[in-house]
C-alpha positions as CSV (number, residue, x, y, z in Angstrom):
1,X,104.9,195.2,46.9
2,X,102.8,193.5,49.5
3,X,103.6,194.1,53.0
4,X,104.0,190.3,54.3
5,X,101.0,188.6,56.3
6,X,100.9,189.2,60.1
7,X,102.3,186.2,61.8
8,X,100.0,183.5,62.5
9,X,99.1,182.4,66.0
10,X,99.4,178.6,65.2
11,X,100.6,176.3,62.7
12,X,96.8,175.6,62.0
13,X,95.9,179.4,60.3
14,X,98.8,179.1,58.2
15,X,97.5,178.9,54.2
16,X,100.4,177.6,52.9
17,X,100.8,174.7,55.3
18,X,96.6,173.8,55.9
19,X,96.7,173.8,51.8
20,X,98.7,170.9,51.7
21,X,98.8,168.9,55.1
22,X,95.7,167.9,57.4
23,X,97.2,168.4,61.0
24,X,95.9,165.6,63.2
25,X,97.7,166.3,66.4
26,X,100.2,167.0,68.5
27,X,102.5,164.5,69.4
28,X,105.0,166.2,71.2
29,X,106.1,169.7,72.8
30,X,109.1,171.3,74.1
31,X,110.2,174.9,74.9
32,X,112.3,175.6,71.3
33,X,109.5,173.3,69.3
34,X,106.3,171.6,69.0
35,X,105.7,168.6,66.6
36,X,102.8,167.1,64.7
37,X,101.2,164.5,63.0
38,X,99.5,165.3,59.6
39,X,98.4,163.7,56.4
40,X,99.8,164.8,53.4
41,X,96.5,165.6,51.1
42,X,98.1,165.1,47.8
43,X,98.6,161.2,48.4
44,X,97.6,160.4,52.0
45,X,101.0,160.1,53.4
46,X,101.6,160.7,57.2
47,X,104.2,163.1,58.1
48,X,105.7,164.9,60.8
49,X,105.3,168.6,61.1
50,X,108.1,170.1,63.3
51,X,107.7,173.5,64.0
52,X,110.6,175.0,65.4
53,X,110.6,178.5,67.5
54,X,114.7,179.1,67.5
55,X,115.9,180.4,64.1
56,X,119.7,179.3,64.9
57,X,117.7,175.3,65.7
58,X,115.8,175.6,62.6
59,X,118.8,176.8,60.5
60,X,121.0,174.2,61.4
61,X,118.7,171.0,61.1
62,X,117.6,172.0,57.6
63,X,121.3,172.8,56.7
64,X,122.0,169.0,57.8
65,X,119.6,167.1,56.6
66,X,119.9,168.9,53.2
67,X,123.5,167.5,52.6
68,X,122.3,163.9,54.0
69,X,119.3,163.8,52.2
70,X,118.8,160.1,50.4
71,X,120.9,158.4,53.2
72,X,119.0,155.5,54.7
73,X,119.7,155.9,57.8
74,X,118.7,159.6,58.6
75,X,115.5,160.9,59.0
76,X,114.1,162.3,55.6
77,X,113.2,165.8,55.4
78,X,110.8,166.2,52.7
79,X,110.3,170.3,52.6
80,X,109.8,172.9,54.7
81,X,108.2,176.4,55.3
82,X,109.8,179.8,56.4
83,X,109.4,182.9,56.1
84,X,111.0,185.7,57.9
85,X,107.8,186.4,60.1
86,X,107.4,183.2,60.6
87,X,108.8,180.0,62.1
88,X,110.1,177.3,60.6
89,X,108.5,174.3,59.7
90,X,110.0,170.8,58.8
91,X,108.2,168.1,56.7
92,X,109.3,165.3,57.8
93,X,108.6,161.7,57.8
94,X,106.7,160.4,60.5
95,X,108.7,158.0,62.5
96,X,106.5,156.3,65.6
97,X,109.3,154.9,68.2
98,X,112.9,155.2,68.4
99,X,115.9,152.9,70.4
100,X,115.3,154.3,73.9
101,X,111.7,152.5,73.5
102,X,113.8,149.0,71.9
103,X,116.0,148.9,74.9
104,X,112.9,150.0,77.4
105,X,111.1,147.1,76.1
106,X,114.1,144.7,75.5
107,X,115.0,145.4,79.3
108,X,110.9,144.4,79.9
109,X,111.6,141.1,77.8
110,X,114.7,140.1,80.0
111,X,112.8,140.5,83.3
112,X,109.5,139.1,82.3
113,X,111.4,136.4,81.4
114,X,109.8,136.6,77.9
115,X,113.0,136.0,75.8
116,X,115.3,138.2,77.3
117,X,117.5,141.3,76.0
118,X,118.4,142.3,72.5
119,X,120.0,139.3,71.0
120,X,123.2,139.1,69.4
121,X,122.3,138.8,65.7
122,X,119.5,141.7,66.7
123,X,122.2,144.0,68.4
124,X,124.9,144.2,65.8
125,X,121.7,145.2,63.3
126,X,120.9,147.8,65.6
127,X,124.9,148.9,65.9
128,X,125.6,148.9,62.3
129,X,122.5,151.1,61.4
130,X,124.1,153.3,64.0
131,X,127.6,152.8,62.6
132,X,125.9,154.0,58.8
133,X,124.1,156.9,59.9
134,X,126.9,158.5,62.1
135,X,129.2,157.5,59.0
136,X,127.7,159.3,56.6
137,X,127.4,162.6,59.2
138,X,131.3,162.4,59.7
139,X,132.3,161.8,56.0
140,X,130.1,165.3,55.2
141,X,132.2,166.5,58.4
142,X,129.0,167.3,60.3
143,X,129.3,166.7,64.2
144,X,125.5,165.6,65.1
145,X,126.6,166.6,69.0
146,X,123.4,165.4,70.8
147,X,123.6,161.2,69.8
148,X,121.4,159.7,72.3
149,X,119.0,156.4,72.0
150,X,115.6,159.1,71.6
151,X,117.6,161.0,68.6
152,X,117.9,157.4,67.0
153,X,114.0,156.7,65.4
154,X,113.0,153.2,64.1
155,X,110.5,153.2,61.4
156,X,108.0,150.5,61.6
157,X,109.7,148.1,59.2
158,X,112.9,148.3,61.6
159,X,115.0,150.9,60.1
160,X,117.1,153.1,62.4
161,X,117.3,156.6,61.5
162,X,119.3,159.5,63.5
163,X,117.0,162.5,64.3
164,X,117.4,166.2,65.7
165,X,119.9,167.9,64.1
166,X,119.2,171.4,66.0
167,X,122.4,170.9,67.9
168,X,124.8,169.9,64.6
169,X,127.8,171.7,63.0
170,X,129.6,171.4,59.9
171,X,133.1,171.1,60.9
172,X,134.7,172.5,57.3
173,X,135.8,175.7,56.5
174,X,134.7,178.3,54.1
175,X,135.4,176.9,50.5
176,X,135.6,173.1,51.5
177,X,132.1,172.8,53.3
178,X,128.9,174.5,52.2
179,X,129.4,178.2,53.0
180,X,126.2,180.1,51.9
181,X,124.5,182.1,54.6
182,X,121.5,179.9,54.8
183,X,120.0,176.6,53.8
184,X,118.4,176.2,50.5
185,X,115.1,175.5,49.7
186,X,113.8,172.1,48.0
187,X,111.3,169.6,47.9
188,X,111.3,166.4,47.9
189,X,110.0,166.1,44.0
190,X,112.4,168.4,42.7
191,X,109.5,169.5,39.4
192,X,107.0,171.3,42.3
193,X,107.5,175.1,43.1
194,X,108.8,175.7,46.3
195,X,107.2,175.9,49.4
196,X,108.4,179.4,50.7
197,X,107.9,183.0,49.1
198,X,111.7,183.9,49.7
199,X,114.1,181.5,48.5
200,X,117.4,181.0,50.1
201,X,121.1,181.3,48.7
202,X,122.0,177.7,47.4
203,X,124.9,175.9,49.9
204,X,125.3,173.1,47.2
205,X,128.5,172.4,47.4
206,X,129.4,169.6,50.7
207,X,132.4,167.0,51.2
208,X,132.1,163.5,50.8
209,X,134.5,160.7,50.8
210,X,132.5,158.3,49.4
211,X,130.9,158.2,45.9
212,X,128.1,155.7,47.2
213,X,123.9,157.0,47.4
214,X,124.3,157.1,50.4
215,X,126.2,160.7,51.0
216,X,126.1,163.9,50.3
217,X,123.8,166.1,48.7
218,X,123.5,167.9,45.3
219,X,127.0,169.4,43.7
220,X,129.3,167.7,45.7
221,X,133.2,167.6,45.7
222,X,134.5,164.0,46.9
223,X,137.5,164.2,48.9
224,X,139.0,161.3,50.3
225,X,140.8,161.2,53.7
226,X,142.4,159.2,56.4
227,X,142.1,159.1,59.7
228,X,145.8,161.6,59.9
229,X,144.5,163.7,57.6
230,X,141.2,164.6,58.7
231,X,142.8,165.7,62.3
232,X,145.3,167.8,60.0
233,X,142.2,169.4,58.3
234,X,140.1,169.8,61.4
235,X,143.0,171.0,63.4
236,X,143.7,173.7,60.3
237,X,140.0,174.2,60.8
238,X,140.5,175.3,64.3
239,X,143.3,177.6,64.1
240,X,141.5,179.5,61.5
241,X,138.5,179.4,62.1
242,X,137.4,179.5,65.7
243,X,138.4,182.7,67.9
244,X,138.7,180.6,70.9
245,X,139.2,183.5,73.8
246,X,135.3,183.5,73.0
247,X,132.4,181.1,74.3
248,X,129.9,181.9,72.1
249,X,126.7,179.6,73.2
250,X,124.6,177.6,70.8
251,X,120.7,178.7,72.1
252,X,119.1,176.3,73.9
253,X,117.2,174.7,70.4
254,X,116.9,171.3,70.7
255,X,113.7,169.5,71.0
256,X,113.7,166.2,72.6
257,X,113.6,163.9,68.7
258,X,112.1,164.5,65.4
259,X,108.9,162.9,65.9
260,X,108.9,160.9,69.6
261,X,111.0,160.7,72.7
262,X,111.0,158.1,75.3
263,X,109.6,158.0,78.9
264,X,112.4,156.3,80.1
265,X,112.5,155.3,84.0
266,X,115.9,156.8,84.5
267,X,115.5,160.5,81.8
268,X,118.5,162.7,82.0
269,X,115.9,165.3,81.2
270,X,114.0,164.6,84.4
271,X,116.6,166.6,86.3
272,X,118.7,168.5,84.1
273,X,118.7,170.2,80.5
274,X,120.6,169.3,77.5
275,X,122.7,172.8,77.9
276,X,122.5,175.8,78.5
277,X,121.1,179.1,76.6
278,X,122.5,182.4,75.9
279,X,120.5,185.1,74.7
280,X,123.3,185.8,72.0
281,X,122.8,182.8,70.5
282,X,125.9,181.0,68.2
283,X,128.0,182.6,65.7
284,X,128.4,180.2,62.9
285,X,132.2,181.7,62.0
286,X,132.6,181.9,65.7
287,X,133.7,179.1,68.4
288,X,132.4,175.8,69.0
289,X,130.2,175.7,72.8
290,X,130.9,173.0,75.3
291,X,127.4,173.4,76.5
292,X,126.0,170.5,73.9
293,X,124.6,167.3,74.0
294,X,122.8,165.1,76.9
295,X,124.8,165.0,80.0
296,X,125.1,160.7,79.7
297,X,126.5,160.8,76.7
298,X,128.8,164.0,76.8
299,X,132.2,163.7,76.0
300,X,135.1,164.1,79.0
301,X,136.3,167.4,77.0
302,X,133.2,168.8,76.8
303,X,132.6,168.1,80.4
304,X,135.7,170.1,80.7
305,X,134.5,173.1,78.7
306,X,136.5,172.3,75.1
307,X,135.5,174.6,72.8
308,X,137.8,173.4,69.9
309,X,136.3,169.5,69.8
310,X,135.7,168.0,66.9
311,X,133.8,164.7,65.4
312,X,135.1,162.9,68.3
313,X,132.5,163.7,70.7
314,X,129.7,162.1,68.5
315,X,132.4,158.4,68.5
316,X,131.9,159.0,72.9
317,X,128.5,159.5,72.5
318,X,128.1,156.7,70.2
319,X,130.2,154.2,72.4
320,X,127.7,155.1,75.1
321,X,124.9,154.3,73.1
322,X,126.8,150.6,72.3
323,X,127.0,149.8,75.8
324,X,123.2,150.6,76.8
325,X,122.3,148.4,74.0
326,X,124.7,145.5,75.7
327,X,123.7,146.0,79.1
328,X,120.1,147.6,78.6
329,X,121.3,150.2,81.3
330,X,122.8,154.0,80.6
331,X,126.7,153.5,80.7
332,X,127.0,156.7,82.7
333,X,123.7,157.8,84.5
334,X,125.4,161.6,86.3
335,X,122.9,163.7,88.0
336,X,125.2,166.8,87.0
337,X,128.3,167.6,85.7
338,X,130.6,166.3,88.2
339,X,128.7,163.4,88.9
340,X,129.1,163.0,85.4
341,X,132.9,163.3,84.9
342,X,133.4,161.2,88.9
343,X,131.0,158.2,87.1
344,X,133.6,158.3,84.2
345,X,136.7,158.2,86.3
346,X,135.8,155.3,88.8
347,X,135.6,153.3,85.3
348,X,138.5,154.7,83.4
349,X,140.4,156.7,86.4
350,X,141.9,159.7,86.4
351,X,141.9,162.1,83.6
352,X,145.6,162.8,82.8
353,X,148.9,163.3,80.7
354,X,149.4,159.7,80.5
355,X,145.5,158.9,79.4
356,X,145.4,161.9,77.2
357,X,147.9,164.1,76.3
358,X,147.5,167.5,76.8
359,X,144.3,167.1,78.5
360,X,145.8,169.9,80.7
361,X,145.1,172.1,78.4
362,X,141.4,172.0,79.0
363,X,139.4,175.1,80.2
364,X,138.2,173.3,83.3
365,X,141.2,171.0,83.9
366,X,142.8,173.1,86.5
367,X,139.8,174.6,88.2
368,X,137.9,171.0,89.3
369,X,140.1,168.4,90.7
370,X,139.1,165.0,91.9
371,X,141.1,162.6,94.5
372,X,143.2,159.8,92.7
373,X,140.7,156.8,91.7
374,X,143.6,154.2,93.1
375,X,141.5,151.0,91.3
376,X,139.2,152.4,88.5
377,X,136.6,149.5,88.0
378,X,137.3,149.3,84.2
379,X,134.7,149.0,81.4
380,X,134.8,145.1,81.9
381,X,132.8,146.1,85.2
382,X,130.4,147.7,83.1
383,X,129.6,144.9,80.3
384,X,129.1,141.7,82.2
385,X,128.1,139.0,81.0
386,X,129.2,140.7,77.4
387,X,131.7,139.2,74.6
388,X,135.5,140.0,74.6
389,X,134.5,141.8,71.1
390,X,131.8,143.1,72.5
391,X,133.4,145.4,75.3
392,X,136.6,145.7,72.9
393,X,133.9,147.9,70.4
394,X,133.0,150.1,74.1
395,X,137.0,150.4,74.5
396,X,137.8,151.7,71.0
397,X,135.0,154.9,71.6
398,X,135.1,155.1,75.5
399,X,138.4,156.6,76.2
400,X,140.0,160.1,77.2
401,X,142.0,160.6,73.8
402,X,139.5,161.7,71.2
403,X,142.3,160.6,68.8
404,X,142.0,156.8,69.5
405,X,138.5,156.5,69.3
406,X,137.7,154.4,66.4
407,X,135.8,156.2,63.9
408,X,132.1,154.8,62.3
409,X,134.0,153.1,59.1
410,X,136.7,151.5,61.2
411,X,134.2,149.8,63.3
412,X,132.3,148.9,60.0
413,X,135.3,146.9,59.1
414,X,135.4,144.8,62.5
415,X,135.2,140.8,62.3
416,X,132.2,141.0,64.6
417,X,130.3,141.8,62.6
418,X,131.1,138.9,60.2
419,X,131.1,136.3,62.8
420,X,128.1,133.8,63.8
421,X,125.6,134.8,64.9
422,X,125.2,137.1,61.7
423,X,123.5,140.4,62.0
424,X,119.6,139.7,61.5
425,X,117.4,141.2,58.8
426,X,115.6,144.1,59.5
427,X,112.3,142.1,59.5
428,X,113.6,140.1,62.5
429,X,114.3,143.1,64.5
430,X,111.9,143.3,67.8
431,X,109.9,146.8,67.3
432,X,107.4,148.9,69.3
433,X,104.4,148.8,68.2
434,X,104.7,152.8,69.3
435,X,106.7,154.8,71.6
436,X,105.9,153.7,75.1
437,X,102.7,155.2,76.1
438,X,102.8,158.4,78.4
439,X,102.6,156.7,81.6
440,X,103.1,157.3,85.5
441,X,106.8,158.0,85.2
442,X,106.0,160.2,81.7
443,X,102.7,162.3,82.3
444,X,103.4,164.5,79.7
445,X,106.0,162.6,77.4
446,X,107.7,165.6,76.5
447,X,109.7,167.9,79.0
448,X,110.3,171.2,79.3
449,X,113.5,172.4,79.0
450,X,112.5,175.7,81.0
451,X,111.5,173.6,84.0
452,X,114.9,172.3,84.6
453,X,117.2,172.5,86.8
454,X,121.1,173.9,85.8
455,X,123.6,171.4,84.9
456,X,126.0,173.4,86.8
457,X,124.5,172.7,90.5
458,X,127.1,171.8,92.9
459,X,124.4,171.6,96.1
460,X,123.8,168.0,96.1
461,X,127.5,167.5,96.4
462,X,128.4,167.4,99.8
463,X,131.7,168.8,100.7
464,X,134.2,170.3,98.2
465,X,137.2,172.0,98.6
466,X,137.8,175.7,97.0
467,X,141.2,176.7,97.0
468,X,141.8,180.5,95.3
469,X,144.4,180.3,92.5
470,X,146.4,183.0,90.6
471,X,143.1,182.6,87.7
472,X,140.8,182.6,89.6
473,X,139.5,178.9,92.1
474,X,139.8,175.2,92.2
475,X,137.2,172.5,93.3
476,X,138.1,169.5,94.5
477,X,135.5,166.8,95.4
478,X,136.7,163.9,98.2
């Protein structure tokens, strides 16, 4: 036998990529990935060429977008190449903006005086694109947990696609959900030989509860659910699966999108990562990390270190995402944790029995502390000049029980969406040309995570209060 090739220095010496894709350039860099633009030689096509340099990143994405290959609204993964020497490298299609550009330039429109905003028929396009794609990720019971406007691409023709899936999870145990070890190969014209020496165990088989193209992937079983019974399951899920006296991190793998990401005025990323690395990386059979996701649109119990979360966190993230399309303005903008979690409570107020039970059951809850918000501002604050049904969508996925927060299909089924105006075609949707241009406030376009500063620094906090405990401290911030 052969012994394998030595491992190349760059995705451009690699045969069995430079065979079939003319690399064109670089569009984007991070620390766990580097992505490119290339033209597919067999019929001119341009793609995206991820190449990611985590295996646990590069595991999980292809996993994902395996079982939600041939749904519309999630970014098509045509093949891939890996070898064991090697990193991976996604094919994927090639995808020039994305909705942190529509609301950049939407927010330009409204004070050029050029039109202004995202219009109504426009936004409830945008929303129920975002409503399919998230729907489709929750019916295969795979938690996308880093939903953000620059994971959301829009193709040229105006269709909205979620992106990234280094950070996802399927949600299912062993038997139920795809259990084999590690993805499976396959192309996107199922009669070519596959692109990688060593194929991989088949995970064919993935839950779906709906029969429709849109779902699923290969072999599937459909299973059918409520709302009850898919807390029963997941909470099942939990108590077998997920040895929670451990914290097992998730590496630090995401890049910033599949093929763009947005120089926004205001970047999370400017001042913080999207979470933390351990060298250890994650156990699949092992538990769940808090440390996911970008701070602005992290859920209150990840904020409070949950480790046994479940689809819930993408339905905060996602009613995030609804209200920056409203207002054109990040809901909650934190410059770290705790800014984060005292942003949320001067809207909602205070995070408690009454607003969530058992919240006090949260790693955190006990050891940071805030005063008592006396007049929380409310999310009516937030949305002004916004419909009734508008800020009661925000309502039904911005709030502390991750139980009442309205899933994708139940906000599918809202008379919104029916009323006048009428959600506009896709043709009628205002598009970027391109991803805003790297400009003054963007030099690069693509950050660093390894320049970053922690998520967990308290210094620009001004005073706190530490009290020892019988486990250990408390904070308390005035």
């Amino acid at each position: 036998m052969d012994p394998p090739p030595p491992k190349s220095w760059s995705i451009h010496t690699r045969p069995e990529i430079i065979q079939k894709y003319e690399i064109l350039e670089r569009v984007g860099s991070g620390a766990y990935s580097d992505v490119y633009r290339a033209r597919r030689l067999s019929d001119n096509l341009i793609v995206a060429l991820k190449e990611v340099h985590d295996y646990q990143s590069a595991f999980r994405e292809i996993e994902a977008l395996q079982i939600l290959h041939n749904s519309p609204n999630v970014v098509v993964l045509h093949e891939y190449f890996w070898r064991e020497d090697e990193d991976a490298v996604l094919v994927m299609e090639f995808l020039k903006t994305d909705l942190a550009s529509v609301i950049k330039e939407a927010k330009k429109r409204e004070g050029g005086g050029g039109g202004g905003g995202i219009g109504v028929g426009e936004l409830k396009r945008w929303i129920l694109q975002i409503l399919s794609g998230v729907d489709v990720c929750h019916r295969n019971m795979i938690v996308h947990r880093d939903l953000k406007p620059s994971n959301l691409l829009v193709s040229d023709e105006g269709v909205l696609k979620l992106a990234d899936f280094g950070q996802a999870r399927i949600l299912l145990e062993s038997g139920y959900v795809a259990s084999g070890e590690n993805p499976q190969p396959y192309e996107e014209d199922p009669g070519e030989p596959l692109s990688q020496a060593d194929a991989f165990r088949p995970s064919d088989i993935t839950p779906d509860t709906d029969t429709s193209s849109q779902g699923g992937f290969r072999g599937q079983e459909h299973v059918t659910m409520s709302k009850e019974e898919y807390f029963k399951v997941l909470d099942e899920l939990k108590s077998k699966n997920l040895d929670k006296d451990t914290n097992v991190q998730d590496g630090d793998t995401s890049c910033l999108a599949t093929c763009t990401t947005s120089d926004r005025e205001d970047d999370p990323f400017k001042s913080s990562c999207s979470f933390e690395a351990e060298e250890a990386g994650d156990n699949r059979e092992g538990s769940l990390t808090s440390c996911v996701g970008t701070r602005w649109y992290r859920a209150p119990e990840l904020l409070y270190g949950s480790t046994s979360y479940g689809l819930e966190i993408d339905l905060w993230s996602l009613g995030c995402i609804l209200a920056e399309l409203c207002t054109l303005q990040p809901l909650f903008p934190g410059t770290s944790d705790i800014d984060q979690l005292s942003r949320i409570m001067s809207v909602l107020g205070n995070l408690n029995e009454e607003t969530w039970p058992g919240c006090v059951k949260l790693p955190d809850y006990r050891t940071i502390s805030f005063n008592k918000v006396e007049n929380p501002i409310g999310l009516e604050a937030c949305l002004l000049n916004r419909t009734a049904e508008e800020i009661s969508l925000v309502k039904k996925l911005v709030c502390y029980d991750p139980s009442r927060r309205a899933t994708a299909m139940e906000l599918f089924n809202e008379k919104y969406f029916k009323e006048e105006p009428l959600p506009v075609p896709l043709s009628e949707l205002h598009v970027p040309s391109s991803k805003n241009g790297q400009d003054e406030d963007s030099p690069g376009g693509w950050y660093d995570y390894d320049e970053m500063d922690s998520d967990s620094d308290f210094e620009d906090f001004g005073p706190m209060n530490v009290t020892t405990t019988s486990t250990g401290f408390s904070i308390e911030f005035p």
